[in-house]
N, C-alpha and C positions, 0 to 999 in steps of 0.2 A: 609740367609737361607730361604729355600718354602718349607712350609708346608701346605699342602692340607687334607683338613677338610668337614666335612660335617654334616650343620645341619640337624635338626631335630626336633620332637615334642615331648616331656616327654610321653615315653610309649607307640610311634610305634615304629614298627623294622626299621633299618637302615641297605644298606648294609656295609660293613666295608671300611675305607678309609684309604688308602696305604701314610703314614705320611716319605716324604724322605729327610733327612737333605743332606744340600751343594749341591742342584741342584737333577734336575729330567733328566736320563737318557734312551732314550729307543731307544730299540737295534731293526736290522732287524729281526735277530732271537731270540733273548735271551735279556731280561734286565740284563747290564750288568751299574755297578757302577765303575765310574774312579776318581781318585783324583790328581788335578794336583796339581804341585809347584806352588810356586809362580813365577820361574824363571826358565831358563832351566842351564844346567847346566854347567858349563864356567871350568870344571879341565885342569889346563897348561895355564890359560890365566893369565895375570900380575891382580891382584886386583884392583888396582890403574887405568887401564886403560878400566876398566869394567864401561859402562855409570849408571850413578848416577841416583835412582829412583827422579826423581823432582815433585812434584806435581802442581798440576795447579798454585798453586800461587807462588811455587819459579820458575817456571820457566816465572812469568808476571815480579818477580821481574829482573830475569834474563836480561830479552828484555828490561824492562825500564831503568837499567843503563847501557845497552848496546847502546841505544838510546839519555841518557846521556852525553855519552862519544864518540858520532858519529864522532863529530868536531875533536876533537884531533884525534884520530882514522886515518881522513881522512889526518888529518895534517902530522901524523907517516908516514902513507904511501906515503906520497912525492904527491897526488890528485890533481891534478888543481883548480884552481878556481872557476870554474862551474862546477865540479865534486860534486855531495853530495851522501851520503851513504843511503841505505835505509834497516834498520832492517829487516830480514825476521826470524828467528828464532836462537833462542841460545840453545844447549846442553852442558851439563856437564858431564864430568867422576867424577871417584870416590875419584878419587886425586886434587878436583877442576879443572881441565883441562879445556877450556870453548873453545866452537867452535860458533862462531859467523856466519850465513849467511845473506851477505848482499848483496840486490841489488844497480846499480848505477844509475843516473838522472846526464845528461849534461847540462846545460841549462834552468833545465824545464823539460825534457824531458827524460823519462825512454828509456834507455840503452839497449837494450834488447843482451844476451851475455856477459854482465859484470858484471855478480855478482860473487861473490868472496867469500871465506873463510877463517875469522882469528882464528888460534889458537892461546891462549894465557894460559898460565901457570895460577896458584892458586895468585899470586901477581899481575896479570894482564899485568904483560910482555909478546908481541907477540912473539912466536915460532915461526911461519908460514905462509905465506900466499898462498892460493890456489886460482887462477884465473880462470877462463872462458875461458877467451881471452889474448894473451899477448900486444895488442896493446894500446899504450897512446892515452887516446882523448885529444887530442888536435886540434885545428883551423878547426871546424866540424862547416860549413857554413848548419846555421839554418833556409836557407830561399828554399819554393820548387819551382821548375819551374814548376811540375805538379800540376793538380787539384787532391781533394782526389776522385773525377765522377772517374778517368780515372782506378786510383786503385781500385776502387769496381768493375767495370763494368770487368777488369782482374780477381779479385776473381770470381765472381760471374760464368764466364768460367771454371774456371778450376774446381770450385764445380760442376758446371752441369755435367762435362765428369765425375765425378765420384759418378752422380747419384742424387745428390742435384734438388728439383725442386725450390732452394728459387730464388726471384728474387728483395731480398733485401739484404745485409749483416746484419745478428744477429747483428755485434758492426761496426759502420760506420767505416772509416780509421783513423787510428789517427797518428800525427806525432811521431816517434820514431829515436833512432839511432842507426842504426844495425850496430852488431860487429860479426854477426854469420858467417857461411857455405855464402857463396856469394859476401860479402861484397870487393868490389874494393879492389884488392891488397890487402887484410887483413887488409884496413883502416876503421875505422869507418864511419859511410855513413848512411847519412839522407833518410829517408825511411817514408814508411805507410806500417802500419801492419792492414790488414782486416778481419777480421774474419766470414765465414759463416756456418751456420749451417743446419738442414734437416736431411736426411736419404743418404746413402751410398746404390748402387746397391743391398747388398746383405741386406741392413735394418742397415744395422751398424750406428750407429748415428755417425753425419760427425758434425765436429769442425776443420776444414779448416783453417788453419792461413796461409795469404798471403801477403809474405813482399815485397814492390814495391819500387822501385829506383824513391826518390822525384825528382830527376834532370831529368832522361832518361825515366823513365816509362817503366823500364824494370825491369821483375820481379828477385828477386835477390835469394829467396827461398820459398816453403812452405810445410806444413807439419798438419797433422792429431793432435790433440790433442787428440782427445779418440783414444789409442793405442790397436792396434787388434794383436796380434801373431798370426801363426800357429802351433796347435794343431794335431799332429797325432796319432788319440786316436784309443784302441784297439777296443771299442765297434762302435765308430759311425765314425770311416772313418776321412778324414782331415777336419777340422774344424776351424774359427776363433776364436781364446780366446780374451777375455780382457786383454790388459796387460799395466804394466809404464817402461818407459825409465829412468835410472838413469844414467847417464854421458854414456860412451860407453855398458851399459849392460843392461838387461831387466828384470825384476823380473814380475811370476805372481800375480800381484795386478791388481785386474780390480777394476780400479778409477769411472768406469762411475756405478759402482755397489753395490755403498757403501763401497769400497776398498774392497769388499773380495779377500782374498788371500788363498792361497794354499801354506800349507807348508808340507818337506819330517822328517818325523818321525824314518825313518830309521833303523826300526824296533825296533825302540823303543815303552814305554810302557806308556811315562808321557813327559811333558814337551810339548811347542809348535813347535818344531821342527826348521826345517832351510827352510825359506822364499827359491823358489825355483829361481835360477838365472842365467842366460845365457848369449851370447854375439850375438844370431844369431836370437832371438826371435822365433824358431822354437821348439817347444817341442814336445819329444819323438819321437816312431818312429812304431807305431801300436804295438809293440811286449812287452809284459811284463817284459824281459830282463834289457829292457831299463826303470828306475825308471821313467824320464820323463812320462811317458805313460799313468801308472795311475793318475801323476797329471793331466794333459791333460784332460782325462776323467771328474775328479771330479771338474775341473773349469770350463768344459763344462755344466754338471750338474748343477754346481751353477748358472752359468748364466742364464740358461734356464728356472729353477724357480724363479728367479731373476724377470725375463722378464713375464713367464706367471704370477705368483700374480700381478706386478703393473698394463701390460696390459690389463689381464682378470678379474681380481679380484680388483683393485684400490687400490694394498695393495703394499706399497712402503717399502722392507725387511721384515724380518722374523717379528719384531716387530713392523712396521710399521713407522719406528723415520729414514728410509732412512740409515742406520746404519748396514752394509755386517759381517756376519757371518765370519768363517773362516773356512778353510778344512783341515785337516791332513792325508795324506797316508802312507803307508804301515808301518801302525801299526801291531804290534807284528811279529812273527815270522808263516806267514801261520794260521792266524788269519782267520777264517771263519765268518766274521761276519761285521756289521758295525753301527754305532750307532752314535745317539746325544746326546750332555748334556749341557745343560742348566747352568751349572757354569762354564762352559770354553766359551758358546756360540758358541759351535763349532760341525761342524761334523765330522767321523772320520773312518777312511777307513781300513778294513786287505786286504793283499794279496788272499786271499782263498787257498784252498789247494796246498799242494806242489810251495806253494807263484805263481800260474801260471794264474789266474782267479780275480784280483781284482775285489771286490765289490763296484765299481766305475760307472756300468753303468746307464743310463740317469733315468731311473725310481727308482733305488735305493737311488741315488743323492737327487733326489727329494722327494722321501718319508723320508729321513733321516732329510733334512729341516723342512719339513711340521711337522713332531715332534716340532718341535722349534716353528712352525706357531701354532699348536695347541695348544701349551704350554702357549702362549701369548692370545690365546683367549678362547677358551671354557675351559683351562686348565685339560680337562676332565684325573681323576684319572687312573694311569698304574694298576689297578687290577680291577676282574669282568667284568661286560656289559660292563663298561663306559671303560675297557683297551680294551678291542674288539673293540671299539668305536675309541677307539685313535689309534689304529693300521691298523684299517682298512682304516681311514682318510687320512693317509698317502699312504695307498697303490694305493687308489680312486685320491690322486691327483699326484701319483708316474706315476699311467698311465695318465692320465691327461694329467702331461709335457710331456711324452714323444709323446701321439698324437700332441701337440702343438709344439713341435721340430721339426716337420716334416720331422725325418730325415730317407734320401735313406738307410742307413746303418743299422741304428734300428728305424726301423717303427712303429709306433704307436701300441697297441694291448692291451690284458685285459690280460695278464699273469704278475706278478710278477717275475723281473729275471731272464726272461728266457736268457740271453745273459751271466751271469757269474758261469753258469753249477755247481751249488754248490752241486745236487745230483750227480754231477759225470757220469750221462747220457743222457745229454741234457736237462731234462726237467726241466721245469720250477718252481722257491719256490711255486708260488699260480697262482691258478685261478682263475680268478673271476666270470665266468659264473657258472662254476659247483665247487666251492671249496675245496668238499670232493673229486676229483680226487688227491688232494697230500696227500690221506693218513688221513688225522686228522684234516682236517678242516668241519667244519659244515655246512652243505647248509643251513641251517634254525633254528631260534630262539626254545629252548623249558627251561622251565623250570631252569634246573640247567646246563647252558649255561655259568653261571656267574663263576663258578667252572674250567672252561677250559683255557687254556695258551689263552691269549689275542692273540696270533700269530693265534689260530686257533679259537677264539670266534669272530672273527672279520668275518670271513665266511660270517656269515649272511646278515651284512652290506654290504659288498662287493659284494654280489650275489644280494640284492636291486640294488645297484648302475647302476651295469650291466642289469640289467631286465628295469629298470627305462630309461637307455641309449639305449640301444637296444632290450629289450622284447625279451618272450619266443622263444623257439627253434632255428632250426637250422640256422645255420647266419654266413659268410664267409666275414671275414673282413681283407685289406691287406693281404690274403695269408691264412688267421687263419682261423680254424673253428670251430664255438663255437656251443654249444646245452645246451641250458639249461632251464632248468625244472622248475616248482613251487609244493611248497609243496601241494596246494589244487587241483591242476590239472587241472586247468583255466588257458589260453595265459595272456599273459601283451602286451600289445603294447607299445613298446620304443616312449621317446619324444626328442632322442639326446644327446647322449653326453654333449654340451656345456650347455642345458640347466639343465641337471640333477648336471652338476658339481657348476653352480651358485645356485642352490636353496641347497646343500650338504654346502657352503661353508656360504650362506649367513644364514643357520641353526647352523652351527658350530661358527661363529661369533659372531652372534647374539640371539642364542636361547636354544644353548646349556649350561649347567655348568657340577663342575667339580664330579656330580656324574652321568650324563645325563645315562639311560640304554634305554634296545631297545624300550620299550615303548615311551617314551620318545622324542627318537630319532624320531619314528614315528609323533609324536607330533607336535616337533620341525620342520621337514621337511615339512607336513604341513603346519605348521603356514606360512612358509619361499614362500612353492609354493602358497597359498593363496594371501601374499605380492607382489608374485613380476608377475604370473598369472592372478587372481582370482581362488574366491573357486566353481567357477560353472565351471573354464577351465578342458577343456583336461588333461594337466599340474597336474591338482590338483587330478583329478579322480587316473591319471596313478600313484603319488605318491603313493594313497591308495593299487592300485592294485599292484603293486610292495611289497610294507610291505606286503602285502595277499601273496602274492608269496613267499614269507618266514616265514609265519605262524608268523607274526607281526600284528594284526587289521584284521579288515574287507575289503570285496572289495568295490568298490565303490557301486556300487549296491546294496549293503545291507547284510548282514549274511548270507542267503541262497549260498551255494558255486556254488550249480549247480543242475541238473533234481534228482532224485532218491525219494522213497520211505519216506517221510517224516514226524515225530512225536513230534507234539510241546505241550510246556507245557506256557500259556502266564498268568497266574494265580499268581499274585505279592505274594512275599515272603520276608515280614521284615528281614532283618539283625541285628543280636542286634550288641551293641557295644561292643568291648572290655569288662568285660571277656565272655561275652556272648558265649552261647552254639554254635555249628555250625547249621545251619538249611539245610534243601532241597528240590530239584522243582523235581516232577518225571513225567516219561512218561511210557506210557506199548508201549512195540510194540509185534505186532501180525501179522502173516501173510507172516514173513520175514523167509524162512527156511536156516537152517542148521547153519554154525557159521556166528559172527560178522564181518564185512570186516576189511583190514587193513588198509583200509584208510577209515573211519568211520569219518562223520564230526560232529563236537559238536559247534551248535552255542549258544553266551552265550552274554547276553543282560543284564547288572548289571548296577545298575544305584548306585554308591556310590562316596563319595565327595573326597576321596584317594584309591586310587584302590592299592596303597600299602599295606595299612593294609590287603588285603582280600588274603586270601590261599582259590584255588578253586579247587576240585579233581570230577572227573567223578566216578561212581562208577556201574562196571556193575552187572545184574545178579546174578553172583557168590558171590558177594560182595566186588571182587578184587578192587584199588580204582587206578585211573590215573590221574596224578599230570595238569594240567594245566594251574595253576597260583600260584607262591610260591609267601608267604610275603616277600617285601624287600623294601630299598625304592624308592617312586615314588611318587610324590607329584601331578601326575594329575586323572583328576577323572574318574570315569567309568571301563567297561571292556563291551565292543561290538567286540568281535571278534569271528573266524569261526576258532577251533580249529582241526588240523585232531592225528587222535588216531588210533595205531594198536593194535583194540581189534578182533584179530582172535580168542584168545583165548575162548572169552564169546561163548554161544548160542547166536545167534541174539533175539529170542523171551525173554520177559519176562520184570520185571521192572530196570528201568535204570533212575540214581537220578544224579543230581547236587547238592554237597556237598559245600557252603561256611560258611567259620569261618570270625569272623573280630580279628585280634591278634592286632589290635594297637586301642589306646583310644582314645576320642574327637571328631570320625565322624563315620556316619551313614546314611545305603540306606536298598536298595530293590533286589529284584535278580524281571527284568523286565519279563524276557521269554529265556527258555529252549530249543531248536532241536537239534533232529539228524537229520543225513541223511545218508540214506543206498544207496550206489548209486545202 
């Protein structure tokens, strides 16, 4: 069970922390909680013949008197002499049934082709046996007339044609005896198997196994160990998957991935589904019709995040133990939605409306993951700032992979979803340049931010992101064209994508926890481009200027936002503690006719040891008061930022105070210095 907690100090405010038993869930559009079986569900199947749960130690005991009882074993089955058996795993059914695989050695020398499967009953009488190969070794001359030079320098050829630039074998030759696809007359035959490795023309990591005739030097077979299928997926066009070969069929398991696999749900609502499996390694067929498709999709996706955390980020799986998630499609029936959950480990896919649109494509894949990546490091809480925070992290590395996919079909870009049309008009769930174009999300941090569906508090973050990567206004990317604004009305100059997504990631890791809100996150992201920058870079100013660009901090430059009419108040003002009265900094302004502007800048210079304790309100003229710092918590210090306020309402002329209280006990400051500015 995770349960997510948040300290505190007896007698500041705290914000509230979202406590979820059997796993933490969080959905694209909706937190949605699933509870699976333990098992999926087997009606019509014999009980008896249903595999037996084994745990790690019965099934060591298993192998050990499997290993035991090799000799005899090999003796039952009528073996040669230089035949020996070699344990590779035993299962069990439910009625004792025990299925033994073993590999064979002639000589010395492993078999390659001849392993075999015994079944034997609950008494240990064998049932069955399942072979590789039907042929007997026997009188298999163990000496080569080749060198093992002659076999590598053949591998080493046939890797280069397909892209390899190694110019050594990963595992030298070694002597074996092939009984596979080549082998003379279906005899068994003295060979070297070579193995090399590298990269594959399209980057496919290449594991090359080349088996050579020790007599003739002629090669006899070879073949790919990390297995690639093709994918024809609806969103990104054909594609290679990962996949494994199990005797003549292929299931999606991509082995080079930490096994993640893709299983069909089938419109169901629980359970792991059915491991998805075929005879042609070819999945789907572009069209949603075809269930293949959405798998297709979403083990492209996995891959792909797969691939960017270990490549870009040095993060090897979601938890970092090398250790593949799994994916489940078309859940429920026209399921609008898709989501992670941390007690299955898994991600999990609907069709979307009228089942026509899976929620499969490359950026939702990936932000569905990166829930699971977050959950494992900053574990930041599904409610408030810190759920804004977690949802936006995904959406920030949702587009991420998909720039890093580089694929012709779905091109990189800053929209959320826009390939699986879930508004039913094209456009896109989110934006990340200007946010509130979908209606409900937030371009900018204020106040009671923390109160908003994390779907659309995440706004904020995600419009840094993008300002951070590519800076204000108008800006045409692949095809797109973004405009996007800042709340104080000052440009940002972008420092790139790739680097904005390493200081986001290397803040999320490392600097975030599980109540981090946008202060915070500010913070954090600092600190992060500090580390991996300095704090005099480029890098570090444009973080600053970015948080300013969503009324998070100040700009790098200091409080002042920009030219205008200016009324400062720099006459220090004790804060008492907890329960102390509220106090206030004023200024007169004069000179300024008619009303207040709506974009009124409040800069505010507060020097105190928790800026959580402090609720601060502007308070114009009239007496009306505007909220621009609520208590909640935040455990770092100060409040130096350039707030903008729509006071049309006021007279511009007259007195105008800054109101702070401290509601939480055991720390204590000053309020530094007070401005407006009237642009």
């Amino acid at each position: 069970m995770r349960k997510n907690t948040t300290s505190h100090r007896p007698g500041s405010p705290r914000r509230r922390a979202t406590a979820i038993a059997a796993g933490t869930v969080a959905a694209l559009l909706t937190v949605t909680f699933q509870t699976l079986p333990a098992t999926a569900d087997a009606t019509g199947a014999d009980p008896g013949s249903l595999p037996a749960k084994l745990s790690p130690a019965k099934r060591a005991e298993l192998i050990r008197e499997a290993n035991a009882g090799k000799a005899d074993t090999a003796k039952d089955l009528g073996l040669g002499k230089q035949e020996k058996l070699v344990v590779r795993d035993v299962l069990q059914d439910k009625d004792g049934t025990t299925h033994t695989r073993y590999e064979r050695t002639y000589g010395g020398l492993p078999v390659l082709g001849g392993d075999l499967i015994v079944e034997a009953t609950k008494s240990g009488k064998a049932k069955d046996v399942t072979k590789a190969a039907k042929a007997d070794l026997k009188n298999v001359d163990t000496t080569p007339d080749v060198k093992p030079a002659t076999a590598e320098t053949q591998a080493l050829k046939l890797a280069k044609a397909d892209g390899s630039k190694k110019t050594e074998a990963d595992k030298a030759p070694r002597k074996v005896v092939w009984l596979g696809q080549g082998a003379t007359k279906g005899q068994p035959t003295l060979a070297y198997e070579t193995v090399v490795g590298g990269l594959q023309h399209d980057g496919t990591p290449n594991q090359l196994h080349v088996i050579t005739d020790a007599s003739t030097g002629k090669k006899l077979h070879e073949w790919q160990a990390i297995e690639t299928g093709t994918g024809n997926t609806q969103y990104s066009g054909t594609v290679t998957l990962g996949t494994a070969q199990s005797g003549s069929s292929y299931t999606l398991n991509d082995t080079t991935r930490g096994a993640h696999k893709t299983y069909n749900l089938n419109r169901g609502t629980s359970g792991t589904g059915t491991l998805y499996s075929g005879a042609d390694d070819v999945w789907g067929n572009s069209a949603a019709t075809n269930t293949e498709t959405a798998a297709a999709d979403a083990h492209y996706g996995a891959a792909l995040t797969w691939d960017y955390y270990k490549n870009v980020q040095g993060r090897s799986g979601i938890r970092g133990d090398g250790v593949g998630a799994y994916s489940r499609v078309h859940y429920g029936n026209a399921y609008v939605n898709a989501f992670w959950d941390d007690s299955c480990f898994c991600m999990t896919y609907g069709d979307g409306t009228s089942n026509t649109h899976p929620l499969t494509s490359i950026d939702v894949a990936a932000h569905e993951m990166t829930h699971g990546v977050t959950s494992n490091t900053a574990g930041l809480n599904y409610s408030g700032e810190s759920g804004g925070l977690n949802e936006a992290t995904s959406d920030i590395f949702g587009s991420t992979v998909e720039f890093y996919a580089n694929n012709s079909t779905d091109v990189g870009d800053y929209l959320i979803g826009e390939k699986i049309n879930i508004n039913g008009n094209g456009t896109p769930l989110r934006y990340m340049d200007k946010p509130s174009k979908d209606g409900a999300s937030k371009d900018a941090w204020y106040s009671g931010i923390g109160g908003v569906d994390v779907h659309y508090s995440s706004g904020p973050a995600n419009h840094f992101f993008y300002l951070l990567s590519e800076g204000s206004g108008t800006k045409t990317i692949n095809g797109v064209t973004y405009n996007s604004p800042t709340s104080d009305g000052l440009p940002v100059t972008g420092i790139g994508r790739d680097k904005a997504a390493l200081i986001w990631f290397k803040a999320l890791s490392t600097k975030f926890t599980s109540t981090t809100n946008y202060a915070g996150a500010r913070t954090g992201t600092l600190a992060a481009a500090g580390e991996l920058y300095g704090t005099t870079s480029a890098e570090y100013k444009a973080v600053q200027d970015a948080w300013a660009g969503v009324a998070v901090g100040a700009r790098s430059g200091g409080g002042d936002p920009g030219t205008g009419k200016t009324f400062t108040n720099d006459a220090n003002v004790t804060i008492p503690d907890s329960p102390g009265a509220a106090v206030t900094s004023s200024v007169a302004v004069t000179g300024v006719s008619g009303a207040a502007p709506s974009t009124l800048k409040v800069g505010v210079d507060i020097v105190h040891t928790w800026s959580g304790d402090l609720q601060v309100d502007l308070v114009g003229p009239s007496g009306r008061t505007y909220r621009l710092h609520s208590s909640a918590y935040d455990p770092t210090p100060n409040i130096q930022t350039t707030y903008t306020v729509n006071a049309s309402a006021e007279t511009a002329n007259g007195t105008w105070k800054l109101k702070v209280q401290d509601l939480g006990q055991q720390d204590t400051g000053y309020i530094n210095s007070f401005k407006l500015t009237f642009p």
